[in-house]
C-alpha positions in Angstrom: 126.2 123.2 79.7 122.6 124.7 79.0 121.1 127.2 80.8 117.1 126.7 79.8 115.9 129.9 81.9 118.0 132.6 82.2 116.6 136.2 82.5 119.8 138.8 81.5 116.9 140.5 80.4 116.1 142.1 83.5 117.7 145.1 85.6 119.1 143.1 87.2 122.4 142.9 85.3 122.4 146.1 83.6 125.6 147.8 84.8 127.4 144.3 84.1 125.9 142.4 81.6 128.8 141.8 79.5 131.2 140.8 82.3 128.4 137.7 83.0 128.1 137.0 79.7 131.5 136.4 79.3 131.7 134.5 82.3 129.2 132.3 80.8 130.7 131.8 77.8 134.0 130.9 79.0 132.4 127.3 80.5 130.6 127.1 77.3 127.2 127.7 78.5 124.8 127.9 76.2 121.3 129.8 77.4 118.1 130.9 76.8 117.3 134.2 78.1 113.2 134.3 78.9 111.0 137.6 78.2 107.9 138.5 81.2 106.3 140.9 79.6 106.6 142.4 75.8 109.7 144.7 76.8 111.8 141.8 78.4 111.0 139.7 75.6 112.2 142.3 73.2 115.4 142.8 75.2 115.6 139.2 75.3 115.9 138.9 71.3 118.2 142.0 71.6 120.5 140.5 73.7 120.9 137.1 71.7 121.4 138.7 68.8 124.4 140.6 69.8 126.2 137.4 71.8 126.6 133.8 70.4 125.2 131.0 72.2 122.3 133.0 73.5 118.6 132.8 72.1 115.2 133.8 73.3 112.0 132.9 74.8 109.0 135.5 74.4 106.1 136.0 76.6 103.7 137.3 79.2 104.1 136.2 82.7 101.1 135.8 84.8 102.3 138.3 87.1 102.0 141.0 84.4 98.1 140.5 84.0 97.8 142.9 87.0 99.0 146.0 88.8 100.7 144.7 91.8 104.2 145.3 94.0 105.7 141.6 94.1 108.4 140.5 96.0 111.5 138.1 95.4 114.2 137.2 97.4 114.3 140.5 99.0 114.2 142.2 95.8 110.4 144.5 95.7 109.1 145.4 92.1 106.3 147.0 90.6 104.6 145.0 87.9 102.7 147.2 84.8 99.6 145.0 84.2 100.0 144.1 80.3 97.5 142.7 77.9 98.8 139.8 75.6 99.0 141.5 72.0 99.4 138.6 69.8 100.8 140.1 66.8 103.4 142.1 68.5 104.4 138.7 70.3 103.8 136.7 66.9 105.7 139.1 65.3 108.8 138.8 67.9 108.4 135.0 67.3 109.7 135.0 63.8 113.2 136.2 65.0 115.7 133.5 64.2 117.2 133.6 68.0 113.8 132.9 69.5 113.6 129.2 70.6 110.2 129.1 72.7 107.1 131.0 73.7 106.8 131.7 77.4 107.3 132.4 80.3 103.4 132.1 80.3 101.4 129.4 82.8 99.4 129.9 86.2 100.8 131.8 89.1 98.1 131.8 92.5 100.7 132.6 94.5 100.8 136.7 93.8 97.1 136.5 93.6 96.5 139.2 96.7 92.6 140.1 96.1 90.7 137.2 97.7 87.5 139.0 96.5 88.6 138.5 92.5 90.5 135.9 93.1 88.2 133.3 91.1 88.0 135.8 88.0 91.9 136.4 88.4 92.5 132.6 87.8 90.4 132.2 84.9 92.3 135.3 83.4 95.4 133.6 83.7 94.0 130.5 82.1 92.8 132.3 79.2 96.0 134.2 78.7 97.9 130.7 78.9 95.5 129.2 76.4 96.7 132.3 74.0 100.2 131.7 74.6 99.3 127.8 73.4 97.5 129.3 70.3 100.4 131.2 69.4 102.8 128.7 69.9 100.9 126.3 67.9 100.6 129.3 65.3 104.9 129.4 64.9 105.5 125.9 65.7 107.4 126.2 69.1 107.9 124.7 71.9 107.0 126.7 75.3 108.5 127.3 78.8 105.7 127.6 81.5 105.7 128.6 84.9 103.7 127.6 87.5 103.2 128.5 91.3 101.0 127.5 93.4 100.1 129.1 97.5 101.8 128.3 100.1 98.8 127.1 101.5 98.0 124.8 98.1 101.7 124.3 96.4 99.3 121.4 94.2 96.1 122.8 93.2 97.9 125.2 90.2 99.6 122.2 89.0 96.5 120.2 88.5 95.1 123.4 87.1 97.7 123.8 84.8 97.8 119.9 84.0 93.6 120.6 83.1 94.3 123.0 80.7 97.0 121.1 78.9 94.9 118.6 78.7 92.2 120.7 76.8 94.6 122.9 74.7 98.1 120.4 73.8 100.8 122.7 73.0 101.9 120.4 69.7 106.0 121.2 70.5 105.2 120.5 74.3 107.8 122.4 76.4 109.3 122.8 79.7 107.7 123.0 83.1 109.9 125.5 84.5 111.0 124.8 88.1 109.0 122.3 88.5 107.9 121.8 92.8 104.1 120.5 91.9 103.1 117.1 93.0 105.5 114.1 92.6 102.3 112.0 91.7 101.6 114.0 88.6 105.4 113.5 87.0 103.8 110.7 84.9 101.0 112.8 83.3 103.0 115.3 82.3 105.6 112.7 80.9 102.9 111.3 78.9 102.1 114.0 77.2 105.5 114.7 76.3 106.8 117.5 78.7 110.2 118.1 79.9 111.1 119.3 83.1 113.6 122.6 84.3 115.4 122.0 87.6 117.4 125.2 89.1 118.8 126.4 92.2 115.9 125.1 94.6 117.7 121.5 94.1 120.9 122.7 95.8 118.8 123.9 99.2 115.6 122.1 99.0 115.7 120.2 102.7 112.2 118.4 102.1 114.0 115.9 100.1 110.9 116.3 97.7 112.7 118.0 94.8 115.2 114.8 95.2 112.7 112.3 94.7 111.3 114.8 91.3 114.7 114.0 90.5 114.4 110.7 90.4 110.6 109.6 88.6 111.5 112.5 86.0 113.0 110.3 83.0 116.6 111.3 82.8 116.1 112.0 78.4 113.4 114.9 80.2 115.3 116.4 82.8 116.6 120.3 81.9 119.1 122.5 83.4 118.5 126.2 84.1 118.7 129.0 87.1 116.5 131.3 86.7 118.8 134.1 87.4 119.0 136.5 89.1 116.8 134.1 91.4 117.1 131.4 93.1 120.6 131.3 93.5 122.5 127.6 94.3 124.6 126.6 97.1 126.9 127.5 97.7 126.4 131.1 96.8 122.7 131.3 98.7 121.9 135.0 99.2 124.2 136.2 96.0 122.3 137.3 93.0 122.5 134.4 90.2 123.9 134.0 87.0 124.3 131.4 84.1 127.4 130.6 85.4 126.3 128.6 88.7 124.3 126.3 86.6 127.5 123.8 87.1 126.3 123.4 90.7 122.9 122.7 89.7 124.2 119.9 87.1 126.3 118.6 89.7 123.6 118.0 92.1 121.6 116.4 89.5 124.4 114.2 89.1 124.6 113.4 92.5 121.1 112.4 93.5 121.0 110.2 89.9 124.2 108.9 91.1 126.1 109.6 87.5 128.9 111.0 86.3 128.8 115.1 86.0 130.0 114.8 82.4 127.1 111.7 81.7 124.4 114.2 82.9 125.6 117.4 81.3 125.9 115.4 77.9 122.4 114.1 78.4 120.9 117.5 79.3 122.6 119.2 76.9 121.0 116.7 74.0 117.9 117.4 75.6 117.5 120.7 75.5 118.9 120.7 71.5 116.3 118.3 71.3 113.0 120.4 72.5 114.2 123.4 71.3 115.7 122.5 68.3 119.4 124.2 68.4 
């Protein structure tokens, strides 16, 4: 099984890393463990470098652009705002165990100062748009988060979909836990995207996820949890790991009405495919 978005990067796991490692290697998970800022990323080439079946993504999450206290699943953090260095990230890229640039994209959701909120946006796009240069630069596919309010869950994924548009990552990528509009699935198809599903499959009750699901072409569809977040049923409330990505495979397989093994092969070939392991 692949595990697209992982983030053993992060505090997280630090008194037990090994001991889910291991766990994830004994089902033969493969994963890709996804850098935030420029010290994630680097821990995230650290890490893959010391265990087999682990690589990296590098980059600079939207959420790092400013000083802010963010939180997740009843988990509070203090972000460091960052600016994107593009040699230091270029230079991270040429590691061997680094697979994609990102996580990079839009995120209006921690955007708390309604008076900047227009120039906060349009920093965000610019940032992504250097993400897609640098990409471009090392020939790599990216993994891209997007989030939109909860008063506007669509309006970031047009956004996002806009900028694309302008600025074509040439290796495409992954929309990461994709929950934007069912009606722009075919856009992003056409342009040759590929699509993570995680934990929210498992627990999602407005049966939109489901129907994702189902117009995402099954040769596009990717595996991943996101731990520590967004943790699967049955273990809602537990911090996640790479482990519990069986549960989102096997809800996959459910709602495409397939055999487990049919859709793990498949997703497996797909993410080989984009990112080229």
């Amino acid at each position: 099984m692949f595990d697209t978005h992982a983030h053993l990067n992060f505090n997280a796991y630090k008194n037990d890393l090994e001991e889910v490692a291991k766990r994830a290697l004994e089902k033969n998970i493969t994963l890709i463990n996804v850098g935030s800022q420029i010290s994630t990323s680097r821990r995230a080439i650290e890490i893959a470098d010391q265990h087999d079946k682990m690589f990296a993504a590098i980059g600079l999450h939207p959420i790092h652009l400013q000083d802010m206290t963010v939180e997740e699943e009843g988990v509070a953090f203090t972000t460091r705002k960052e600016e994107f260095d593009h040699s230091a990230y270029r230079e991270l890229a040429y590691n061997k165990k680094v697979v994609a640039i990102g996580e990079t994209g839009l995120d209006y959701f921690h955007v708390f100062d309604e008076d900047k909120r227009e120039d906060i946006i349009e920093y965000q796009k610019k940032v992504f748009t250097q993400h897609i240069k640098l990409a471009n630069e090392v020939n790599l596919p990216m993994i891209i988060h997007c989030r939109g309010t909860k008063e506007d869950i669509s309006g970031a994924y047009h956004d996002l979909l806009n900028e694309i548009k302008k600025n074509l990552p040439v290796k495409r990528g992954v929309l990461h836990c994709y929950v934007g509009p069912v009606e722009l699935v075919p856009e992003f198809v056409e342009l040759g995207f590929y699509f993570g599903f995680n934990g929210v499959v498992t627990f999602d009750k407005t049966g939109k996820l489901e129907q994702i699901a189902l117009t995402v072409p099954l040769e596009r569809i990717l595996t991943e949890t996101d731990c520590p977040y967004l943790t699967p049923a049955p273990y809602r409330g537990k911090r996640n790991e790479p482990a519990y990505v069986e549960f989102v495979a096997q809800k996959l397989a459910d709602i495409r009405k397939m055999p487990l093994e049919e859709l793990i092969r498949v997703t497996d070939e797909n993410a080989r495919r984009l990112f080229k392991l």
